[in-house]
C-alpha positions in Angstrom: 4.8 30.2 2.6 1.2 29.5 3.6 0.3 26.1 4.8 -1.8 23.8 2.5 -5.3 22.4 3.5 -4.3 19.6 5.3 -2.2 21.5 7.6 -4.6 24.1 8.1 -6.7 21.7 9.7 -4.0 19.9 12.1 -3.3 23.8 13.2 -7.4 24.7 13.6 -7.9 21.1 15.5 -5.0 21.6 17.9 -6.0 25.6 18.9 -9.2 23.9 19.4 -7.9 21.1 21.2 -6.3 24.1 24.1 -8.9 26.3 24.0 -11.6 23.3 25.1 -8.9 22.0 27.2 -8.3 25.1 29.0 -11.8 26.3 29.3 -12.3 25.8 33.2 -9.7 28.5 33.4 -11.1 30.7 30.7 -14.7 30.5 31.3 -14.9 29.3 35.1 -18.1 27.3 35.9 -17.8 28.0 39.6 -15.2 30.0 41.7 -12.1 28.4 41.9 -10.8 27.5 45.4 -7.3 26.5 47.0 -4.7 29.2 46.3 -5.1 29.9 42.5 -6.8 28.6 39.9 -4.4 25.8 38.9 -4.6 24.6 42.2 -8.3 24.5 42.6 -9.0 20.6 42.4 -12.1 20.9 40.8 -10.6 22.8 37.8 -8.2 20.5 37.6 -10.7 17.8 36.8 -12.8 19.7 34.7 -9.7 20.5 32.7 -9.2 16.7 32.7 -12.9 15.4 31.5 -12.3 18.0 28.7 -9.6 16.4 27.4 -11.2 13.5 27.1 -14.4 14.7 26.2 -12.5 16.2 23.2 -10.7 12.7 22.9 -14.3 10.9 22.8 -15.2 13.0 19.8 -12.6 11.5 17.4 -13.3 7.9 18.8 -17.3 8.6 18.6 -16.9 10.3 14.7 -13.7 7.7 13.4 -14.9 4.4 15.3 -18.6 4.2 17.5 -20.5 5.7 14.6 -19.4 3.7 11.8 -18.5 0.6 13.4 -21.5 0.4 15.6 -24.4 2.9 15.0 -23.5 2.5 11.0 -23.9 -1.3 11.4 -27.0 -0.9 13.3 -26.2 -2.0 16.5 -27.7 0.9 18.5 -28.0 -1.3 21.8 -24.2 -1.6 21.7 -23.8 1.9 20.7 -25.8 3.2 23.6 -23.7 0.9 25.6 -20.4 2.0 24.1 -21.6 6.1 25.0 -22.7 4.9 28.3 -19.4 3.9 29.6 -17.4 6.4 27.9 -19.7 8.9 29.4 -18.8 6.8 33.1 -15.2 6.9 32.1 -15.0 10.9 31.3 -16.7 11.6 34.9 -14.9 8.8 37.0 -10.6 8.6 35.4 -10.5 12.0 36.3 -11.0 12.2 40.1 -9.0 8.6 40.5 -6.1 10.0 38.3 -6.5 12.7 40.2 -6.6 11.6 43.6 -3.3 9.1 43.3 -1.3 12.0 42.4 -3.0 14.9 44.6 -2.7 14.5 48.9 -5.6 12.6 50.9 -7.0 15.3 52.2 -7.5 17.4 49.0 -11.9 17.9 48.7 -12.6 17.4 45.2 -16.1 18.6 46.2 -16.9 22.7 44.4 -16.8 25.1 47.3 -19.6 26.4 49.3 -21.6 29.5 47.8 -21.1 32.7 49.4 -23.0 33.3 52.5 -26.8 34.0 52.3 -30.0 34.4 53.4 -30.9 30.2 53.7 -27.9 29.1 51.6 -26.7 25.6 52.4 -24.5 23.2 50.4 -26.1 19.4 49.7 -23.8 17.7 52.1 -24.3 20.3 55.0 -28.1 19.9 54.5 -29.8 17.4 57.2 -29.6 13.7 56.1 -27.0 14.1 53.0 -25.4 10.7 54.1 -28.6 8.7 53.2 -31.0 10.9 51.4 -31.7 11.7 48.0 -29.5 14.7 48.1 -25.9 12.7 47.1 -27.7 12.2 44.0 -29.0 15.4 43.4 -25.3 16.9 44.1 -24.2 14.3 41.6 -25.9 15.6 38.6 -25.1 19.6 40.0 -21.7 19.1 40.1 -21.4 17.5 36.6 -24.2 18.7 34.8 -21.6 20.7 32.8 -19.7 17.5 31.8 -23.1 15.7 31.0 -24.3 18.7 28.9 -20.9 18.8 26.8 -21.2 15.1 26.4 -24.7 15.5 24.5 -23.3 18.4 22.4 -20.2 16.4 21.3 -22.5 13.2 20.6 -25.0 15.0 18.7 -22.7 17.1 16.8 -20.3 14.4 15.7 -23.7 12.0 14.5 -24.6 15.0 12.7 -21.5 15.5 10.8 -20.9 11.7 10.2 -24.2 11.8 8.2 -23.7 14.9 6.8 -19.9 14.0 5.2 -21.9 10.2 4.3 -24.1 11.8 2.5 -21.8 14.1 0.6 -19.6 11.5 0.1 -22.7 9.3 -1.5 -23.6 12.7 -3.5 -20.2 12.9 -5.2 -19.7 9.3 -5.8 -22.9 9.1 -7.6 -21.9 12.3 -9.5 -19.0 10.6 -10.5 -20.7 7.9 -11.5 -23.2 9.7 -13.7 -20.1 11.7 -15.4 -18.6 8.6 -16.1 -21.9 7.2 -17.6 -22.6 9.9 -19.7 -18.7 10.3 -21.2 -18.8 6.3 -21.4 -21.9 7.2 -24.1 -20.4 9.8 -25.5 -16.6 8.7 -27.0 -18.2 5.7 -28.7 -20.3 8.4 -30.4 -17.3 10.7 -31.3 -15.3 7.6 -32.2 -17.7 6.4 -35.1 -17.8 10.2 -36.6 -14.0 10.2 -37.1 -13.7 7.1 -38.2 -16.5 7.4 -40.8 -14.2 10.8 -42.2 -11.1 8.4 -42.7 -12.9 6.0 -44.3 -14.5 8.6 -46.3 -10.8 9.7 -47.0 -9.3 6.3 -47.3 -12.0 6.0 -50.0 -12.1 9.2 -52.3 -8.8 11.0 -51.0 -4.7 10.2 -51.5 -2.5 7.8 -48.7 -0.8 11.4 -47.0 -4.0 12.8 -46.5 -5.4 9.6 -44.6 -2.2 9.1 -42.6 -2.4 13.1 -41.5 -5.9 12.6 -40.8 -4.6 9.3 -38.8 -2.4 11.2 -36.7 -4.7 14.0 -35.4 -7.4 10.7 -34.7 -4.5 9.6 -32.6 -3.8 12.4 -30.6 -7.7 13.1 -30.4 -7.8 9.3 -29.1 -4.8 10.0 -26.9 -6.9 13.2 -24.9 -10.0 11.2 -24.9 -8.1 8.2 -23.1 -5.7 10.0 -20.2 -7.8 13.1 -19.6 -11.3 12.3 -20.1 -10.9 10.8 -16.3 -10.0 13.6 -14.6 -12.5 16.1 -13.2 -10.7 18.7 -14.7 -8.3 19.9 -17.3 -6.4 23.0 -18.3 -8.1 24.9 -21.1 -5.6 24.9 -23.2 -5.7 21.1 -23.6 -8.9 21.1 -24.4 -8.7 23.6 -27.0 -5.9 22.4 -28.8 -8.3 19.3 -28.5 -11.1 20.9 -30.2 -8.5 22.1 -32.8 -7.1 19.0 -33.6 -10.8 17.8 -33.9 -11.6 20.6 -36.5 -8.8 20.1 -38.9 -10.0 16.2 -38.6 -12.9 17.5 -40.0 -11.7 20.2 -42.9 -10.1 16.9 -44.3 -13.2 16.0 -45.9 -15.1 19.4 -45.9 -15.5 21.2 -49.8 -13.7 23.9 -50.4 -16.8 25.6 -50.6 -18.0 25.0 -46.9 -17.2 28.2 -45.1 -15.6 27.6 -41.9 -14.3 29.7 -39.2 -12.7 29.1 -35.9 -11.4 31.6 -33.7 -9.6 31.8 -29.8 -9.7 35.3 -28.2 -8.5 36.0 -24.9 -6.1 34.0 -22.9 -6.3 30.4 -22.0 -3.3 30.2 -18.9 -4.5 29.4 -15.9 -8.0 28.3 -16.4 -9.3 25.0 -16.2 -12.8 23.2 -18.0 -14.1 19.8 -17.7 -13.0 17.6 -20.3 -15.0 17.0 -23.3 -17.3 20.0 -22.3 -16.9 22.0 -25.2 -17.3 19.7 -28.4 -20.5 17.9 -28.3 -21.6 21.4 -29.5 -19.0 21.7 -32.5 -19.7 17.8 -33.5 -23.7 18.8 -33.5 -22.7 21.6 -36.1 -20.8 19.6 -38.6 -23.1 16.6 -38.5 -26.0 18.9 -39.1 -24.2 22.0 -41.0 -22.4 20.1 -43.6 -23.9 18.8 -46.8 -22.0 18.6 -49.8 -25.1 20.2 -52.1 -25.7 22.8 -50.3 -23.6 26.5 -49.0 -22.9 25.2 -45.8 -21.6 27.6 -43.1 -20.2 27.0 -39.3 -18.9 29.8 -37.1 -17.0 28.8 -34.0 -15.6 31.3 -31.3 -14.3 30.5 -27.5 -13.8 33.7 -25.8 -12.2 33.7 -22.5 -11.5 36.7 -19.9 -10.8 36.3 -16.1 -14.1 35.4 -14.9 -16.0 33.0 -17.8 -15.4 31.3 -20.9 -17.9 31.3 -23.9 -18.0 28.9 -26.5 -20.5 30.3 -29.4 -21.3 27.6 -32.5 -23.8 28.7 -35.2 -24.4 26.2 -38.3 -27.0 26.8 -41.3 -29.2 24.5 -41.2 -28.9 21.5 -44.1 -32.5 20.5 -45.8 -31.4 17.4 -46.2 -29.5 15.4 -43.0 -27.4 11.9 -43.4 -29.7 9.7 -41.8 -26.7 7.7 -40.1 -26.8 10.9 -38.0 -30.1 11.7 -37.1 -29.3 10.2 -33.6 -26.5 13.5 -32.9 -28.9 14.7 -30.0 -27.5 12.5 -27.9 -24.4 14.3 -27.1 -26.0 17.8 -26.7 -28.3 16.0 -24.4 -25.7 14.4 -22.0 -23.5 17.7 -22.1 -26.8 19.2 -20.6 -26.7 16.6 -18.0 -22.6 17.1 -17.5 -23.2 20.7 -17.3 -26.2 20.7 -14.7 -24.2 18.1 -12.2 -20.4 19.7 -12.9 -21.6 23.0 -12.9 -24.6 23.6 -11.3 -25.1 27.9 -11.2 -22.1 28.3 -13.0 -23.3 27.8 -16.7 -26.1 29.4 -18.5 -26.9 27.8 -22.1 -28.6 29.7 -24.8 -29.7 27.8 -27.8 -31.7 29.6 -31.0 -32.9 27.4 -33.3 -34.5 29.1 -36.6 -35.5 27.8 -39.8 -31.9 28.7 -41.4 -29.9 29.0 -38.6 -29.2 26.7 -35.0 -26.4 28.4 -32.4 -25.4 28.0 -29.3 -24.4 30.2 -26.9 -22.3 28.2 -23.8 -20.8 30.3 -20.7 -19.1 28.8 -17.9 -18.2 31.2 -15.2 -15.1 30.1 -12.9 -16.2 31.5 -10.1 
């Protein structure tokens, strides 16, 4: 059984955890002294400042950043890296030295012999000169470099996982702008056909067309929050939303609506698909004319198509000449949902306006 994403990432962060840990030993620095590796004292300390060095990435990415460079305080930000940075170079050696004998040199061995070669605190004057410093900064300029990596690279995460965070939130909120617009819109269409059957039609035929409002309602309400849905819900919701409709269609209107290919396994946005089927009955339907809509989802493996084609009515309810608004926000839904993944084809003739909507799922 494979492990899920979370635990993926515990495993990835704890291999990374020994293999940072345990690079002094891997990828040696200098030549290890004493009598092994393990023993050397320096590798022992390098070991140790990588453990917290690795330690001072999760409190620099989870705390310093957002509580202090977040919050603007850069001068105690600085300060905080300052002393963590002292702390990574000094716990080490005084750890180290109350568990290791008195006489153990934590200093890195001498370089081979050579022509002039001389360690800092063999060279003349090393007790007061400018040389204690200059082997300071030699002997850890591997800590110090690390330290800028690991402060650069988690600020440049931090920002990065803000500002996808900020992306997708305002995504979200866009979605749930342009669905917000869009249910009002569907709502007063189905309630215009009851009334429209409550008026001309008998009581069975209202409370039928009552019941698929209600389930219609019901989809709308739990699913239209989700980012996604299987597409089988919202086919049988589009299905439910065209019988609605042959409820107060002529006999004479010819209609078709056909589902090839499986729907298991796939899923769609929710409320994707019928902005496109509403514009073709507000605008394909008029009661003195042959009116005509053709509606086909086709769905393989890789993409599912949703083709609508209407003839066009001479004469349009004017309650409705404000339909564009759905089409547009699906254009919307489908550029920030699907961005890439879509490609919509539209041909608008004098008789005829279809659509053509793919949406590939990978």
């Amino acid at each position: 059984m494979g492990l899920n994403k979370k635990n993926r990432s515990i495993v990835l962060q704890g291999l990374a955890f020994l293999a940072f840990a345990m690079q002094p030993i891997i990828l040696p620095s200098q030549m290890p002294g004493g009598n092994g590796i393990f023993h050397s004292p320096m590798t022992l300390v390098n070991i140790f400042s990588n453990i917290l060095l690795f330690c001072f990435f999760y409190f620099n990415y989870y705390y310093l950043i957002p509580k202090l460079y977040y919050s603007k305080k850069y001068f105690v930000y600085a300060a905080a890296i300052a002393t963590s940075l002292i702390i990574i170079i000094a716990a080490p050696h005084f750890i180290l030295k109350q568990l290791l004998p008195k006489n153990v040199d934590f200093r890195p061995p001498p370089p081979p012999p050579g022509p002039g070669a001389m360690h800092f605190h063999d060279k003349p004057g090393y007790a007061n000169s400018f040389y204690r410093f200059q082997e300071f900064f030699s002997d850890y300029d591997q800590v110090f470099f690390m330290f800028v990596v690991i402060v650069s690279v988690s600020l440049f995460l931090w920002v990065r996982s803000r500002w996808f965070h900020t992306e997708k939130a305002r995504h979200e909120a866009e979605i749930a702008y342009l669905i917000s617009q869009m249910n009002p819109h569907f709502l007063f269409n189905a309630l215009n056909s009851i009334y429209t059957l409550t008026v001309t039609e008998k009581a069975d035929r209202s409370s039928e067309s009552m019941l698929k409002l209600s389930d219609i309602m019901r989809y709308m309400v739990v699913e239209s929050g989700n980012e996604s849905v299987p597409l089988e819900k919202e086919v049988a919701y589009i299905s439910d939303y065209i019988e609605l409709q042959k409820l107060r269609l002529d006999p004479g209107v010819n209609l078709e609506f056909n589902v090839t290919g499986s729907l298991s396994g796939k899923r769609i946005a929710p409320l994707l698909l019928i902005p496109f089927i509403e514009n073709a009955f507000k605008y394909g339907v008029n009661p003195d004319e042959d009116s005509e809509i053709l509606i086909d989802i086709v769905t393989d493996a890789d993409a599912v198509q949703l083709q609508v084609k209407n003839r066009k009515m001479s004469v349009i309810n004017n309650g409705l000449i404000n339909s564009g608004i759905g089409i547009s926000n699906t254009r919307n839904r489908l550029n920030l949902m699907y961005p890439q993944k879509h490609l919509l084809l539209i041909e608008d003739t004098p008789e005829f306006f279809s659509i053509t909507l793919t949406i590939y799922f990978r």
